[in-house]
C-alpha positions in Angstrom: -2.9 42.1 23.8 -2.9 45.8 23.5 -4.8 47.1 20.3 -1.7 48.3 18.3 -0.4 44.7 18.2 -3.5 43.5 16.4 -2.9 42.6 12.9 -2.7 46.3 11.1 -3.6 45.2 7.6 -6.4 43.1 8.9 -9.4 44.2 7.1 -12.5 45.7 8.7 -15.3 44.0 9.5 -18.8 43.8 8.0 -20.8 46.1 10.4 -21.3 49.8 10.5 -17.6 51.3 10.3 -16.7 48.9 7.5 -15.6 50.9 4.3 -17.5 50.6 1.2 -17.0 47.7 -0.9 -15.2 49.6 -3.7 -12.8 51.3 -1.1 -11.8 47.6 0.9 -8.0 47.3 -0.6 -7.9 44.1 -3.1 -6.0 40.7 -2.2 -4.4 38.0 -3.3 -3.5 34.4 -1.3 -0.4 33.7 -2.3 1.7 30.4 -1.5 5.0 30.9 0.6 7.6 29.9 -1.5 10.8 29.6 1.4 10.3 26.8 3.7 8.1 27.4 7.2 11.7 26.5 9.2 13.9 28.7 7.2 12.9 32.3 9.0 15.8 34.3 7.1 14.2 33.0 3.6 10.9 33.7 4.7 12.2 37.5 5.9 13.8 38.2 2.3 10.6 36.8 0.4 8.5 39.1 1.9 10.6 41.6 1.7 10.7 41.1 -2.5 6.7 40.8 -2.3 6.5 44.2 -0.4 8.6 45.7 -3.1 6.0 44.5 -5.4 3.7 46.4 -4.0 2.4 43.0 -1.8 2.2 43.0 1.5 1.4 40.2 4.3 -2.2 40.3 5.5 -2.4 37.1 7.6 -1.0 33.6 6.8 -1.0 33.3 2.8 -3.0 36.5 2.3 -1.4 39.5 1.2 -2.9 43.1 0.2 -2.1 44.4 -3.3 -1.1 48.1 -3.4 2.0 50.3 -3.8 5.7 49.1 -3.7 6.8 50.1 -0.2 10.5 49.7 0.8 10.5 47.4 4.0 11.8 44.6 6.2 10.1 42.0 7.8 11.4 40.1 11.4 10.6 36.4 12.6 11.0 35.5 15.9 10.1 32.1 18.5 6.5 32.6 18.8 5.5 31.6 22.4 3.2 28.6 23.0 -0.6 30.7 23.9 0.9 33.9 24.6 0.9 37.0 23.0 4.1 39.1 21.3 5.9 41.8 23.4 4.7 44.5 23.0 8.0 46.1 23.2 8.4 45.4 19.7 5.9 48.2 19.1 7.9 50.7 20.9 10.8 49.6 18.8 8.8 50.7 15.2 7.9 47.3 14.7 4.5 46.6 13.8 2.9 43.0 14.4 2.0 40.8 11.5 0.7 37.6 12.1 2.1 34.4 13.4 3.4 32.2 10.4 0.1 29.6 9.3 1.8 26.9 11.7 2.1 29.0 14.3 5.9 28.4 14.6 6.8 32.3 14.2 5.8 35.9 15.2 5.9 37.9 11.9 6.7 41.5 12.1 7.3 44.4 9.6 9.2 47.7 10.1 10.7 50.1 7.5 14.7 49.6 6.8 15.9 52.1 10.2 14.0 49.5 12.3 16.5 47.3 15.0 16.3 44.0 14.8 15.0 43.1 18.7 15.8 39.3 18.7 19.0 37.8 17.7 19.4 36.1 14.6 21.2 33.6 16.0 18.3 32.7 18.5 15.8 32.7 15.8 17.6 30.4 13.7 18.3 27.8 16.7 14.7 27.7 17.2 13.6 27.0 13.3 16.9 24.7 13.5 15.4 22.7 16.3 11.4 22.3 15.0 13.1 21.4 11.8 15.1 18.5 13.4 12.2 17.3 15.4 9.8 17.3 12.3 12.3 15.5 10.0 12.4 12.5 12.6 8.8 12.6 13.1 8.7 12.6 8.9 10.1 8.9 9.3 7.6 7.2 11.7 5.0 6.5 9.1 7.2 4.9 6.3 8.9 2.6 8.8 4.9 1.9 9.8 4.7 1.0 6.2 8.0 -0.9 5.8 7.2 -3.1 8.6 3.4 -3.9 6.6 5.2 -4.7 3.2 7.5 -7.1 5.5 4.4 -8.6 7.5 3.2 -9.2 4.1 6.1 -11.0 2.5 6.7 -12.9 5.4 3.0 -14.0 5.2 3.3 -14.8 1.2 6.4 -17.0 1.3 7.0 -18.0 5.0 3.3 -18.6 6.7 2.1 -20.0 3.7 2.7 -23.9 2.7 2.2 -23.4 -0.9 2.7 -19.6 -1.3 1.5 -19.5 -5.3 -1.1 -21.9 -5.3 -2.7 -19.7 -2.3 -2.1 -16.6 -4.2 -3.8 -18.1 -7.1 -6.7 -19.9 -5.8 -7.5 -16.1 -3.8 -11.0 -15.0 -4.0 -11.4 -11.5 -5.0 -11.9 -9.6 -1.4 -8.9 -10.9 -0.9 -7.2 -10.1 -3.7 -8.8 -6.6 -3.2 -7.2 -6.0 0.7 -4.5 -7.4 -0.4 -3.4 -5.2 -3.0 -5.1 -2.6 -0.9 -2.6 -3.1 1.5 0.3 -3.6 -1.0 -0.8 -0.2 -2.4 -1.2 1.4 0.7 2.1 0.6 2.0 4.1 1.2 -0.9 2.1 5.0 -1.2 3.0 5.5 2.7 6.7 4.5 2.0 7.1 7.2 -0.2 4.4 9.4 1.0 6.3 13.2 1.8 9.8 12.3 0.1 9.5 15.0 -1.4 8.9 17.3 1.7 11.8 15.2 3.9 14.1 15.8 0.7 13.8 19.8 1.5 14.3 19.8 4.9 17.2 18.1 4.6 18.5 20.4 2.3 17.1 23.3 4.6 18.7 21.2 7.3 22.4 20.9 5.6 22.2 24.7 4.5 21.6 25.8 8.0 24.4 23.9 9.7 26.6 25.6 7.1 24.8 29.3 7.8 24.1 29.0 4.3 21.0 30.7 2.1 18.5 28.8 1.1 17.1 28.8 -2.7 13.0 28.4 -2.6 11.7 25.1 -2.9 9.9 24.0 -5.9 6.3 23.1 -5.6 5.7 19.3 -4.8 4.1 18.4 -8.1 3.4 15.1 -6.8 1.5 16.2 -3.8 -2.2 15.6 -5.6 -1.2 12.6 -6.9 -0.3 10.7 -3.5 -3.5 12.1 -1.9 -5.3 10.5 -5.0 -3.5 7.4 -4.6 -4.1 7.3 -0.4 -7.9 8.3 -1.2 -8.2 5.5 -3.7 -6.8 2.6 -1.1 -9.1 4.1 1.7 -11.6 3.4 -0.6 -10.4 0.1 -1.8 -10.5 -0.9 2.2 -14.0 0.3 2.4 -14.9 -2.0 -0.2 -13.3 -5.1 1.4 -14.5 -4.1 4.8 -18.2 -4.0 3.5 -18.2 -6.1 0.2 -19.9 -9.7 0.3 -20.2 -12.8 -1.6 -16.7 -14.5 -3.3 -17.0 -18.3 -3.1 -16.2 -21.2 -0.8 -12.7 -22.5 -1.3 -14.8 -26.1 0.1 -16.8 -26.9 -3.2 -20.6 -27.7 -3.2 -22.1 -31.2 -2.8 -22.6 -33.4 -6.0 -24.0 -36.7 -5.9 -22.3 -37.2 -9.5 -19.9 -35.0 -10.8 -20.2 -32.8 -13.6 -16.8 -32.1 -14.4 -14.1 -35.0 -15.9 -13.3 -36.9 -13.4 -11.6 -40.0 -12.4 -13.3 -41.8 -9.0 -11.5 -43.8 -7.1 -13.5 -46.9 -7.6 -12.2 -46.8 -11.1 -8.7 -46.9 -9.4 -9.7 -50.1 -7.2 -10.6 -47.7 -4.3 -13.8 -47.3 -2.1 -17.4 -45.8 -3.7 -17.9 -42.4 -2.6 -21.6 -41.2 -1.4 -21.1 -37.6 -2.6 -18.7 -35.5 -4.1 -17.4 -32.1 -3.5 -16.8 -30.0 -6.9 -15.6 -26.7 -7.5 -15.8 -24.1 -10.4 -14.1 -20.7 -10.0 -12.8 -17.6 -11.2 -10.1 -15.7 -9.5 -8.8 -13.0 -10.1 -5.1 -14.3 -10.2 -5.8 -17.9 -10.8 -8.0 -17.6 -13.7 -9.9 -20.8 -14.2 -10.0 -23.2 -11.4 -11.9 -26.2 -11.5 -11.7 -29.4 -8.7 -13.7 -32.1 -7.9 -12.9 -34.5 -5.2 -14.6 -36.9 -2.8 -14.2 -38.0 0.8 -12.4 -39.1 3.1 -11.0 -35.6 3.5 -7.1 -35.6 3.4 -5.6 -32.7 5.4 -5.8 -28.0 5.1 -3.0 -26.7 3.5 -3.7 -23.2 3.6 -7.2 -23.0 3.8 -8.0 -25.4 1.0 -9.2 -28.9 2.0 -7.8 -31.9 0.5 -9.4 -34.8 -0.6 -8.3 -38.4 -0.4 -9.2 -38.8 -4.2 -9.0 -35.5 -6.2 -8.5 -33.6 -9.5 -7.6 -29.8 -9.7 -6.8 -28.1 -12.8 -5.3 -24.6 -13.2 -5.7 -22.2 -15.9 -3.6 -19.3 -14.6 -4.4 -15.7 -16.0 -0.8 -15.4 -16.1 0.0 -18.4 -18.6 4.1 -17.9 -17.6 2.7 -18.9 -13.7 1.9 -22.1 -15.1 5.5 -24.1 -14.7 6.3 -22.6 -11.6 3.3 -23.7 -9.9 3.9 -27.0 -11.4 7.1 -27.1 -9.8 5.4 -25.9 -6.6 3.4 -28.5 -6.1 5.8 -31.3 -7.0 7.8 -30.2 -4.6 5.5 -29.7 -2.0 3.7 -33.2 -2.3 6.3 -35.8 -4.0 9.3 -34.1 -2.6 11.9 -36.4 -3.2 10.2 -38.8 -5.0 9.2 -37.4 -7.5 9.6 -39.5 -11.2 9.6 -37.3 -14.4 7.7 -38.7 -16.9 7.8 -38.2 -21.0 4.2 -37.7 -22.1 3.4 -36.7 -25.7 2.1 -33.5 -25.9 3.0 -32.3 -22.4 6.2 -30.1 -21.3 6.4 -31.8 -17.9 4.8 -34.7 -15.9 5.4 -35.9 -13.0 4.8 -39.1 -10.7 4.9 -40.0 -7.2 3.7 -43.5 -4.6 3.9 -43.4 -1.2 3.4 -46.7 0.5 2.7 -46.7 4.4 2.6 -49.6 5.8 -1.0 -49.9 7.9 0.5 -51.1 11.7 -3.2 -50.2 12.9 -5.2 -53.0 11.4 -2.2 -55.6 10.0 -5.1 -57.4 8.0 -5.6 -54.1 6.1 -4.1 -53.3 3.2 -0.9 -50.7 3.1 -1.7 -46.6 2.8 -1.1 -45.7 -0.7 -0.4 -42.2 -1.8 -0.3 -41.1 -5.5 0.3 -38.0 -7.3 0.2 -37.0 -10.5 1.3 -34.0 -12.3 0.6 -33.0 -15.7 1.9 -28.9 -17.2 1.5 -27.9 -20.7 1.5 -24.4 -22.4 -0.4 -22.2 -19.7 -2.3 -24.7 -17.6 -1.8 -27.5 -14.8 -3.7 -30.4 -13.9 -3.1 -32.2 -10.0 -4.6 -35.8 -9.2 -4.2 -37.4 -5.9 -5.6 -40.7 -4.8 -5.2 -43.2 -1.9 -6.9 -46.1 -4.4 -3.9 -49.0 -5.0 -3.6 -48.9 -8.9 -1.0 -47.1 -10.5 -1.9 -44.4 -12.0 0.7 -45.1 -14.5 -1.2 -47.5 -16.3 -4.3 -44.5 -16.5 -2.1 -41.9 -18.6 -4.5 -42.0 -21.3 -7.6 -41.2 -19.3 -5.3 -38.1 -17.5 -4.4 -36.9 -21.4 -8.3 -37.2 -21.9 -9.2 -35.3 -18.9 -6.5 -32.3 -19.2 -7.9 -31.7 -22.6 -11.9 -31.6 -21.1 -10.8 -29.4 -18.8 -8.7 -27.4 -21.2 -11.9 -26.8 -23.6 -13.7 -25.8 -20.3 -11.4 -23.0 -19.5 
């Protein structure tokens, strides 16, 4: 580039021809107020700073001095190539490039010809501003399509959507909200910015000025909020510990309990037991022994078991109730009155054992039992109704309820 196209308020260098410190002129950076794809705003706002005695340095910084009556040009800047230098010979002098890059900045007093037309300028900040705004969309639909993976993980891949949300161990709970967080930050992430250039976008279609944009307010805030998930993810990624959702091994259990021997079932030789604190879920206690029954997403089931729920969120309480009477009795399902309980519920299933006709039928049994804030779940494959064991239930929900 020929030396009279360098940048002619650029400031000397520290080396022998530099001026003293108390002569170097003073500046200021200064944030463009006019959007980077509006070049006729940007043109007048400089303009009004050189009247205040500002003028353009390089990118944001200006040189503070005397008012001096000028107009500034924008034109295409070309990809790695320099400005004509015809521009020069035309009593232009060369600026800068705008801080993206996207213009050629120039300044000239009021006589000075405008070399480019305005009309080819404003196609060009026209077209990068069409091409940015669709770009502006790819990483919320990113994020849409997360938020969707996740409901359709919440309430379509999972069986029992709330009792899985509940029974959640805390890294869990941590990546998930993480990615909740995340998604919903990255949704709205730049709506601010997208908001302006559609404005800019409308007001050039209609060859129309553009007012300068407010300041995005919010701008520190999202980066906070996109630092703090990055940091939540970090934490998940590295944290250990949480619990098993299988229980530990008990030769007796310590918990209240019901066996099924007392039911007319089989001894067990160990029990499984569990004691836990979610975040969601609260309290969780269970205690159950083997055969095992079946996964339902990710938590074993036992052929004889007790489960009781103290959700952190006592209005959770009837809906998981609900939950899991539909999920196990489905349609059979009896509704039983119980002093001192909102709802109970009973269910049998009887399979008839084809295997070993000499054997005695499958039984299933559930039992339900919901008051105020907190849940209790029994299942057994021992033959006596647990109808005639209410009492003992009543007993055990209020153990439990002291325990939590």
């Amino acid at each position: 580039m020929d030396e009279n196209l360098r940048e002619t308020t650029e400031l000397p260098e520290s080396g022998g021809t530099a001026l003293n410190e108390e002569n170097e002129p003073e500046t200021k950076s200064i944030r463009f107020a006019p959007s980077a794809y509006d070049p006729r705003g940007i043109e007048q706002w400089l303009s009004e700073r050189a009247a205040e005695g500002k003028l353009l340095l390089r990118y944001d910084d200006f040189v503070i001095g005397e008012p001096r009556d000028c107009r500034y040009h924008l034109e295409p800047a070309a990809d790695d190539d320099d400005p004509d230098e015809n521009r020069a010979r035309l009593g232009w002098e060369y600026v800068c490039r705008t801080k993206d890059g996207i213009f050629y900045i120039w300044r000239g007093d009021r006589t000075a010809h405008v070399p480019t037309p305005k009309d080819c300028t404003d196609s060009y900040g026209y077209r990068r501003l069409c091409k940015k705004l669709r770009r502006s969309y790819f990483l919320p639909l990113v994020y849409l399509l997360m938020d969707a993976g996740l409901i359709f993980l919440v309430f379509y891949a999972w069986s029992i959507p709330l009792l899985s949300l509940l029974t959640m161990p805390k890294n869990d709970v941590i990546q998930g909200v993480s990615l909740l967080l995340g998604s919903i930050i990255g949704m709205f992430s730049g709506a601010q910015e997208r908001k302006e250039m559609r404005t800019l976008k409308r007001a050039m279609e209609d060859c129309e000025y553009v007012e300068k944009m407010p300041r995005n307010r919010w701008a520190g805030v999202d980066r906070a909020l996109s630092l703090i998930v990055v940091v939540l993810m970090v934490a998940v990624l590295f944290g250990k510990g949480g619990y098993s959702k299988y229980g530990d091994d008990y030769d007796e259990p310590t918990l209240p309990y019901l066996r099924a021997e007392e039911l007319g079932g089989n001894p067990f030789d160990w029990c499984y037991q569990r004691d836990l604190s979610t975040p969601l879920g609260g309290h969780v206690y269970s205690v159950g022994e083997t055969p095992h029954a079946g996964m339902i997403d990710g938590w074993e089931q036992l052929s004889t078991e007790v489960d009781f729920y103290a959700p952190r969120i006592s209005a959770l309480a009837k809906p998981l109730t609900h939950e899991l009477r539909d999920y196990f009795m489905e349609d059979g399902a009896q509704t039983l009155s119980i002093d001192g309980f909102d709802e109970a519920y009973y269910a049998e299933f009887i399979k008839p054992n084809t295997r070993l006709p000499n054997e005695p039928d499958e039984v299933r049994q559930f039992l339900i039992l919901c008051r105020g804030g907190e849940v209790l779940y029994f299942r057994t494959e021992a033959p006596d109704s647990l109808r005639e064991h209410l009492d003992e239930f009543a007993d055990i929900f209020n153990q439990y309820s002291e325990l939590a």
